[in-house]
One Martini backbone bead per residue (centre of mass of N, CA, C, O) as a GRO file, in nm:
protein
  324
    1UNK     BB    1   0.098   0.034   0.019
    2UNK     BB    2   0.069   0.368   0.003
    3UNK     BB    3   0.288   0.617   0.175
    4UNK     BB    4   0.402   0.938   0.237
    5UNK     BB    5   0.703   0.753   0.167
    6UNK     BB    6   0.737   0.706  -0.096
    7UNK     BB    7   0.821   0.854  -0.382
    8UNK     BB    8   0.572   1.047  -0.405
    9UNK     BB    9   0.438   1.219  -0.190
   10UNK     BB   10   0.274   1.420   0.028
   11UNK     BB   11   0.221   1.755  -0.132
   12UNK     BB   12   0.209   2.097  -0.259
   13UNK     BB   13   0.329   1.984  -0.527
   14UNK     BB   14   0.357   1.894  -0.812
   15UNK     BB   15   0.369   1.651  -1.033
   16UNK     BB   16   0.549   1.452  -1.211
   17UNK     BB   17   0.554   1.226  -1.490
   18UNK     BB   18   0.593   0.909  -1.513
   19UNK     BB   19   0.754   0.744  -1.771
   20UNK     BB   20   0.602   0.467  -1.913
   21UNK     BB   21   0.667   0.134  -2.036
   22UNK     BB   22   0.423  -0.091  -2.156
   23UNK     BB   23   0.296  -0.431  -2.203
   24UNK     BB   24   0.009  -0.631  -2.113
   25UNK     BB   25   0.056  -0.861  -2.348
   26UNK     BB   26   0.362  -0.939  -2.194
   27UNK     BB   27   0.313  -1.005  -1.934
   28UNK     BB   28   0.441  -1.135  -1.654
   29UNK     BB   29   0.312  -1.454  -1.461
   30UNK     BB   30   0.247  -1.564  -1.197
   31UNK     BB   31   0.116  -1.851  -1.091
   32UNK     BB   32   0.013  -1.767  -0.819
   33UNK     BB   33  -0.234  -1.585  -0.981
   34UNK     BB   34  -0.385  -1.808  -1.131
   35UNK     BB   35  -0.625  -1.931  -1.184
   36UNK     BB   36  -0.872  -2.204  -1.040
   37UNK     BB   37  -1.134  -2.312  -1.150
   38UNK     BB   38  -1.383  -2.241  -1.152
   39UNK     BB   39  -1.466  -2.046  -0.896
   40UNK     BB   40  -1.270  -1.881  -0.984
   41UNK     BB   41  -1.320  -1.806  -1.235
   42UNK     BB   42  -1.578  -1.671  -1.209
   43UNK     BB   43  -1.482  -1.438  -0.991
   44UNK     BB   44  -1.282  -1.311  -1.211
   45UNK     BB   45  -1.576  -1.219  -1.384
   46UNK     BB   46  -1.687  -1.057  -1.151
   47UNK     BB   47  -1.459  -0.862  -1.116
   48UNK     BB   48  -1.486  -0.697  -1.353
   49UNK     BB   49  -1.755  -0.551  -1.282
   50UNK     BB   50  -1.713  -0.413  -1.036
   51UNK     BB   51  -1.913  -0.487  -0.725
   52UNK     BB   52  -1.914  -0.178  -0.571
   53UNK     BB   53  -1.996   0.001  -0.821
   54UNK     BB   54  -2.272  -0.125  -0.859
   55UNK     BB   55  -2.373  -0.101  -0.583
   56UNK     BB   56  -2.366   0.225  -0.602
   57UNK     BB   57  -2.553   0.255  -0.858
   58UNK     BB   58  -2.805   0.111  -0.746
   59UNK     BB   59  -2.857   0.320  -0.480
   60UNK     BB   60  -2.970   0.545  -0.715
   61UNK     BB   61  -3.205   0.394  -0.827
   62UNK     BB   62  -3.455   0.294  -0.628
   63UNK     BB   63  -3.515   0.617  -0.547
   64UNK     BB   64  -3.568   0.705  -0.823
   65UNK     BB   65  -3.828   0.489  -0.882
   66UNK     BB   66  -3.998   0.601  -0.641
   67UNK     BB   67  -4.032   0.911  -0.704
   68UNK     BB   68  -4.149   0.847  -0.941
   69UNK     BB   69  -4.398   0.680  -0.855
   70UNK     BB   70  -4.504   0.754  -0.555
   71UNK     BB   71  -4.379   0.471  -0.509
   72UNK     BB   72  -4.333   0.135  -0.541
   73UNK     BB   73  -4.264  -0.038  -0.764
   74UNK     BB   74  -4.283  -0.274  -0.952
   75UNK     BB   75  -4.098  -0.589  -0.942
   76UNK     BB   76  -4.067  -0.621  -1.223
   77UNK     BB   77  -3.912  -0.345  -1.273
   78UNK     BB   78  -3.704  -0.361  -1.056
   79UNK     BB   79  -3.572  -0.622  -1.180
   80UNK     BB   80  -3.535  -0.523  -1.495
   81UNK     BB   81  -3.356  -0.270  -1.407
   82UNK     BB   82  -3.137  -0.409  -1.194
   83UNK     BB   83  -3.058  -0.579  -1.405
   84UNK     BB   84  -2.975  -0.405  -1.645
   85UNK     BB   85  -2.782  -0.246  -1.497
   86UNK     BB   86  -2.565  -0.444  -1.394
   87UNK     BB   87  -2.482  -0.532  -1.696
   88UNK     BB   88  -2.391  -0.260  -1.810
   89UNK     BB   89  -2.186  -0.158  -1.581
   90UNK     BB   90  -2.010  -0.427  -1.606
   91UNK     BB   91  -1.953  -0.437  -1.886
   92UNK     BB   92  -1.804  -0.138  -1.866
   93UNK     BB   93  -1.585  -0.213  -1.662
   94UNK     BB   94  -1.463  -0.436  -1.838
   95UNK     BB   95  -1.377  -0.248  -2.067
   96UNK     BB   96  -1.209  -0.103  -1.892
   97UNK     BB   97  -0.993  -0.314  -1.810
   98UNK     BB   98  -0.908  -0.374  -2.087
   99UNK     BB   99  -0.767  -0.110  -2.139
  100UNK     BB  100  -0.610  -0.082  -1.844
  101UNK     BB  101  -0.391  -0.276  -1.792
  102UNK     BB  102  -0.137  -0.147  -1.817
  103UNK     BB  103  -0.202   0.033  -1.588
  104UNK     BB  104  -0.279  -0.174  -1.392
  105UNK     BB  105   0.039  -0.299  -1.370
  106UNK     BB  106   0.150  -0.029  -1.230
  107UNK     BB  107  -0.059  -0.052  -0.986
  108UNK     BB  108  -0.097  -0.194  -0.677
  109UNK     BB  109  -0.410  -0.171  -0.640
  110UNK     BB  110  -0.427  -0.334  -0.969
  111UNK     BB  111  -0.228  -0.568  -0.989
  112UNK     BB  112  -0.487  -0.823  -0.944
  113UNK     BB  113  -0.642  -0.805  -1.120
  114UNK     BB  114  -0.754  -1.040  -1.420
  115UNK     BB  115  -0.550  -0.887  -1.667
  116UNK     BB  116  -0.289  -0.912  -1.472
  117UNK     BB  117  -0.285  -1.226  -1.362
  118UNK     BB  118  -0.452  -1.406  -1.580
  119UNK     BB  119  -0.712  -1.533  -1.536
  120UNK     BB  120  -0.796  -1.324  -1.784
  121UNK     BB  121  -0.836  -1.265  -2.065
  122UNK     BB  122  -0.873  -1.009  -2.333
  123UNK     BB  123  -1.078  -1.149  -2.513
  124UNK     BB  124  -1.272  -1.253  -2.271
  125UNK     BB  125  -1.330  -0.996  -2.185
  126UNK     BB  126  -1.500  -0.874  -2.403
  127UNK     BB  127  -1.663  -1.015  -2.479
  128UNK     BB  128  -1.820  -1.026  -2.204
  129UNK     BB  129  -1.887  -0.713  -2.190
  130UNK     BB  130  -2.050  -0.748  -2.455
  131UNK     BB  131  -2.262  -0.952  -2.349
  132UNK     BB  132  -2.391  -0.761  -2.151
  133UNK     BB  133  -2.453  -0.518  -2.305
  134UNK     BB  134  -2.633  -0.648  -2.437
  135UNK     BB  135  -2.858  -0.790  -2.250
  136UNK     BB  136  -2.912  -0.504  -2.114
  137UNK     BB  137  -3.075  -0.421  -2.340
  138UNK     BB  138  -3.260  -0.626  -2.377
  139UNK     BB  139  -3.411  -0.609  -2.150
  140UNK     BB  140  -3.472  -0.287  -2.084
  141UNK     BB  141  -3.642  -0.291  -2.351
  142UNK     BB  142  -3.824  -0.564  -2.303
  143UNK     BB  143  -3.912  -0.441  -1.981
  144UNK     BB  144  -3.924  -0.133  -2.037
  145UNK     BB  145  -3.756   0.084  -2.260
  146UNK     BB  146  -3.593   0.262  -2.520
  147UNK     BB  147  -3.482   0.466  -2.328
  148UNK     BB  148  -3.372   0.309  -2.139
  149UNK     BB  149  -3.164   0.123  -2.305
  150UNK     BB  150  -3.030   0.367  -2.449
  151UNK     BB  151  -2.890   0.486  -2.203
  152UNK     BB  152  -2.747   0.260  -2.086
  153UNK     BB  153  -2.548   0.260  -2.344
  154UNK     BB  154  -2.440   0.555  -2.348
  155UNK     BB  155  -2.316   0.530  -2.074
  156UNK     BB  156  -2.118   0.327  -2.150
  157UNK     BB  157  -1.967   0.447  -2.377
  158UNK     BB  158  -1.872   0.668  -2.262
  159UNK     BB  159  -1.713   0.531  -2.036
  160UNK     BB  160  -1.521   0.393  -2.241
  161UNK     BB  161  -1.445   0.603  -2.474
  162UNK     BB  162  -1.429   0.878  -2.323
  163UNK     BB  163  -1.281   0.821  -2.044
  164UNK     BB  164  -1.067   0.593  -2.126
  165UNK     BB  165  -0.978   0.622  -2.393
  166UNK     BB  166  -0.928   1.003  -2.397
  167UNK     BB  167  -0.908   1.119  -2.084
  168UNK     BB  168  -0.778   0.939  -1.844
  169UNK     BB  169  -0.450   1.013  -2.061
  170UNK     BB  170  -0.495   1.339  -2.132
  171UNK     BB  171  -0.643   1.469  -1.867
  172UNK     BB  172  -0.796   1.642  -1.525
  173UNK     BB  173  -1.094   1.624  -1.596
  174UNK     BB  174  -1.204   1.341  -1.674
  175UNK     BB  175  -1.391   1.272  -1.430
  176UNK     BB  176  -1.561   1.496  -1.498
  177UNK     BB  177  -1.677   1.390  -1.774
  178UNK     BB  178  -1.705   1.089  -1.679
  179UNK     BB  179  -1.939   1.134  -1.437
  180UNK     BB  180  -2.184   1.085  -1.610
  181UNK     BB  181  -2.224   0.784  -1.638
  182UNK     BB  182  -2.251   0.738  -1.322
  183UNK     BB  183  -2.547   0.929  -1.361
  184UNK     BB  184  -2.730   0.723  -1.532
  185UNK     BB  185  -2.954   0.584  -1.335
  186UNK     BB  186  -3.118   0.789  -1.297
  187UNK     BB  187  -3.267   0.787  -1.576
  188UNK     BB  188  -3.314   0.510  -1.606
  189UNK     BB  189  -3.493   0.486  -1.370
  190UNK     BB  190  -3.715   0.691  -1.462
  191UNK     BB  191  -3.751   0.615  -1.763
  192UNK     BB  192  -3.870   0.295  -1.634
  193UNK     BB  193  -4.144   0.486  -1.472
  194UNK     BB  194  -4.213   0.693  -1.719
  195UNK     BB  195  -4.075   0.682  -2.038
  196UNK     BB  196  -3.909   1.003  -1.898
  197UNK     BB  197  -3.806   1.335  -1.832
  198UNK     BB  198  -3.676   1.588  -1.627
  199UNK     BB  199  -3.594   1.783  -1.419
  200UNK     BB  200  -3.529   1.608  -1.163
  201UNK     BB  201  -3.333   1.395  -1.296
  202UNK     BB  202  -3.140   1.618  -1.386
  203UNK     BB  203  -3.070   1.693  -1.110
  204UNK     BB  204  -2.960   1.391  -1.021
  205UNK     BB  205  -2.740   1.428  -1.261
  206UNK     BB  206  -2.573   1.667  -1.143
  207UNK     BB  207  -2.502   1.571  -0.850
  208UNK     BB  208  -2.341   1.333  -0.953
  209UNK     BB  209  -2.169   1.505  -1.119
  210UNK     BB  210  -2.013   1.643  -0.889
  211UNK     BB  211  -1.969   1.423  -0.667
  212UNK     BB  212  -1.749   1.288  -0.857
  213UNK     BB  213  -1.437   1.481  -0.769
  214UNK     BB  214  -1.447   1.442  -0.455
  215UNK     BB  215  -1.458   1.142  -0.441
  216UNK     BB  216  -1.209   1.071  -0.627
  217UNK     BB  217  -0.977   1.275  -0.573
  218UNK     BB  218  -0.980   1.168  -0.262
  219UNK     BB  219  -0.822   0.872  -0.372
  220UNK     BB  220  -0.619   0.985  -0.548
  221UNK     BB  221  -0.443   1.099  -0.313
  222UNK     BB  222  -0.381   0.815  -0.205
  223UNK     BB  223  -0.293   0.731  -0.499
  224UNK     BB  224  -0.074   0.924  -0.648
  225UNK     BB  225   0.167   0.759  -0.708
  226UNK     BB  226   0.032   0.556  -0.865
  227UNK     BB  227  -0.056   0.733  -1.142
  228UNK     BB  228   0.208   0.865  -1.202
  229UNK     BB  229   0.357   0.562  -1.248
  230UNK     BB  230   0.108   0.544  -1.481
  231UNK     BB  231   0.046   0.812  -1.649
  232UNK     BB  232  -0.170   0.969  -1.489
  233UNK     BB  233  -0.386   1.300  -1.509
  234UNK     BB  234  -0.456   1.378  -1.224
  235UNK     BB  235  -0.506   1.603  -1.064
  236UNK     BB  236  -0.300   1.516  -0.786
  237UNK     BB  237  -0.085   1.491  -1.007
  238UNK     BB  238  -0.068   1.792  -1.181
  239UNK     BB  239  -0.173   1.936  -0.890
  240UNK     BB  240  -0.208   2.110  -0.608
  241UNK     BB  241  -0.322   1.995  -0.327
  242UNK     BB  242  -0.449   2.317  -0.280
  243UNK     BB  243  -0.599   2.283  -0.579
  244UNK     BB  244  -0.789   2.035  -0.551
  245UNK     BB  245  -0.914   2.102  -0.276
  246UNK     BB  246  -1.044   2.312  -0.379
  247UNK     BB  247  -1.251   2.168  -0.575
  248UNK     BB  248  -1.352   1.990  -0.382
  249UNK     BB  249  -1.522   2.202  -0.244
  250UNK     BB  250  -1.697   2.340  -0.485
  251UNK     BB  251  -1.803   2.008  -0.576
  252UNK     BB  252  -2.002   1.994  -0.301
  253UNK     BB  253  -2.135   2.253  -0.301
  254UNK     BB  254  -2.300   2.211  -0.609
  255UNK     BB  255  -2.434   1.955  -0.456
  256UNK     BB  256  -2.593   2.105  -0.260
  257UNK     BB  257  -2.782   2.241  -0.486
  258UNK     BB  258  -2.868   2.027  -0.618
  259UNK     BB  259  -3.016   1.904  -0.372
  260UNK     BB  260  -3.194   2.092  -0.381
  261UNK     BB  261  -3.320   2.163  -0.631
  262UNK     BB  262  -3.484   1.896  -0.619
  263UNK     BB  263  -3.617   1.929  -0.419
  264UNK     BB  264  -3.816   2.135  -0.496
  265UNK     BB  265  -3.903   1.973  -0.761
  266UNK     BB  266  -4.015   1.742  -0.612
  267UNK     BB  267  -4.155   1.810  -0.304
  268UNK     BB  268  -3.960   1.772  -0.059
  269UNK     BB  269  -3.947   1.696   0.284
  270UNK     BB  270  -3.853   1.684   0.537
  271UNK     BB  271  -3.649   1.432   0.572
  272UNK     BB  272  -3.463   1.528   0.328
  273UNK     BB  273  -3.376   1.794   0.436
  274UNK     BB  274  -3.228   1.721   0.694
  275UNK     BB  275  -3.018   1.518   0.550
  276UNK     BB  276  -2.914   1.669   0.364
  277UNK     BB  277  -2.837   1.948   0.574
  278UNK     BB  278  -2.645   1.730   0.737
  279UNK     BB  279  -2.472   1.558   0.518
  280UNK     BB  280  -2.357   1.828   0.362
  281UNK     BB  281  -2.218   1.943   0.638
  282UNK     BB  282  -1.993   1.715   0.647
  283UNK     BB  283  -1.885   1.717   0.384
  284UNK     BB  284  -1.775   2.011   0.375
  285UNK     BB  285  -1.649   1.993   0.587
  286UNK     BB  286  -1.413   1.760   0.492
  287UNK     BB  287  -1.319   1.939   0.269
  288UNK     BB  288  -1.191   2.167   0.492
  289UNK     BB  289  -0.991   1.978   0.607
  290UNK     BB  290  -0.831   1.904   0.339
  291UNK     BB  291  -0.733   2.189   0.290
  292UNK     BB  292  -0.574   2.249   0.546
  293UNK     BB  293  -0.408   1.967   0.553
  294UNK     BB  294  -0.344   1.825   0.343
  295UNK     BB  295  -0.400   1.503   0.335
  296UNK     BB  296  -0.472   1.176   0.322
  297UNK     BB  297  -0.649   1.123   0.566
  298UNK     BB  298  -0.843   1.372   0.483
  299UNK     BB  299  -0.939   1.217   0.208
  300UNK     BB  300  -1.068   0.952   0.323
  301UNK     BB  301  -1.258   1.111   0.475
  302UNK     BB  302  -1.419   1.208   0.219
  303UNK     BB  303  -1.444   0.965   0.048
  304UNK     BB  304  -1.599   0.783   0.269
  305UNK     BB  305  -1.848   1.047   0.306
  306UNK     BB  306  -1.954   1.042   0.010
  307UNK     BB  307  -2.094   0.756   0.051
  308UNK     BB  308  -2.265   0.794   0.256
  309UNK     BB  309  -2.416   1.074   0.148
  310UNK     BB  310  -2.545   0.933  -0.101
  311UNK     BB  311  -2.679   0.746   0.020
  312UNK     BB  312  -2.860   0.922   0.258
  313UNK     BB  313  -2.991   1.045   0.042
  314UNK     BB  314  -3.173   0.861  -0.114
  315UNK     BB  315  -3.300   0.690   0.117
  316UNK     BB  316  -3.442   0.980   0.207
  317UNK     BB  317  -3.603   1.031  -0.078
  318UNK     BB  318  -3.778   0.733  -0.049
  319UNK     BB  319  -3.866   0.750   0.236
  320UNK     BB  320  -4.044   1.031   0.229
  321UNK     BB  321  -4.239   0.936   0.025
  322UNK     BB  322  -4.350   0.649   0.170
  323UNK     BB  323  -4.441   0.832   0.445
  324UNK     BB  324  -4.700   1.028   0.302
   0.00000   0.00000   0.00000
């Protein structure tokens, strides 16, 4: 694991790109890293789809259709909105590991996953990856509507194509406009039960783009010499940590403008009010304390504290609506 005292230490100046030539189909693999047996294959391929990234994008999707229907959707739409939503982004996940290989061997926190240490090959993961993708959109089409299938396949799209293959290795924004494909959930669930869009959706599509540079930038902070040394031109690493911060402060404040705007449009109760201005008040906190501090341990405490905040944000508007 990295730590302050690593190659990169974490300071106060940007960081210079360590130049690194790589190529991840020639890497040399350690046979005790290669998977064996079915349930490893298996669970190798669960890997590629990232699902702790899918459990929390699926986390603002049935708040966000219980908002749009006014109560519980019907169990067939959710199962078949949660069915597609997970299967388009984790092929886009496997797509994203498929490309990001190279880089993902020269990081330590990623240098386990499945397409570096051989569990699974490249032909596999892509093969993978797009019969996901097909699926979802078959699911969601079939059983939503071409709207909720179009919304998530054009989401996979853009997280694959506009930020792992164009911007993750060439800009220090790449995030911020990354960051609509992860915001594509509430879309989807809305267009699900609704089978259109709105002000509504589009303030929690907004929310969600906003909430996620700081999300993201302060995980970059403690993983800095990692994106370095791997030659990716994150925000903390091309930038003073004393301006990372900053930014990282002002898409919170964004945030919280977010969630008010929508609570306004949706209509939203005391419950959401409550949680919104006390969670949205630690978040900001937390980020005035990373300005402070500059430190790895201040960046963890926000990146950890805006998924807790994007939790009780969604749930306290899916109960706000149920308790009426």
């Amino acid at each position: 694991m990295p730590s302050n005292t690593s190659r990169y230490p974490i300071t106060d100046r940007p960081l210079s790109l360590a130049i690194v030539v790589s190529n991840a189909g020639t890497l040399q693999v350690s046979s005790a890293y290669r998977a064996s047996g079915t349930l490893a294959r298996l669970g190798a391929f669960v890997a590629l789809t990232k699902p702790r990234i899918v459990e929390l994008l699926l986390v603002t999707t049935v708040p966000t259709m219980v908002v749009a229907a006014g109560g519980w959707p019907s169990v067939r739409l959710l199962a078949a909105t949660l069915t597609g939503g997970a299967l388009s982004a984790g092929g886009a996940n496997a797509a994203n590991m498929y490309l990001d290989r190279d880089l993902d061997a020269l990081m330590r926190r990623t240098q386990r996953r499945p397409l570096v240490t051989g569990a699974v090959s490249a032909p596999s993961a892509l093969a993978f990856a797009m019969g996901l993708e097909a699926g979802a959109f078959l699911v969601l089409w079939l059983a939503d509507n071409l709207l909720c299938a179009a919304l998530a396949l054009g989401a996979a799209l853009f997280y694959v194509i506009v930020y792992t293959a164009l911007l993750k290795r060439t800009s220090p924004q790449n995030i911020v406009i990354g960051g609509a494909a992860g915001a594509a959930p509430v879309l989807v669930g809305w267009a699900a039960v609704r089978g259109s869009l709105g002000w509504a959706p589009l303030l929690l599509f907004a929310l969600v783009i906003l909430w996620t540079p700081p999300h993201f930038w302060a995980l970059a902070i403690r993983y800095r010499d990692d994106y370095a040394r791997a030659n990716v031109p994150m925000m903390p690493v091309v930038r003073s940590l004393q301006r990372t911060s900053w930014q990282i402060l002002v898409y919170a404040l964004g945030t919280l403008t977010s969630s008010a705007g929508f609570g306004v449009v949706a209509h939203m109760h005391w419950l959401y009010w409550v949680v919104a201005g006390a969670a949205g008040a630690v978040f900001v906190e937390f980020c005035g304390q990373l300005l402070l501090a500059r430190s790895a341990a201040a960046a963890m405490k926000v990146f950890h504290w805006s998924i807790t905040y994007l939790s009780l944000l969604f749930v306290a508007m899916a109960i706000d609506v149920l308790i009426r």
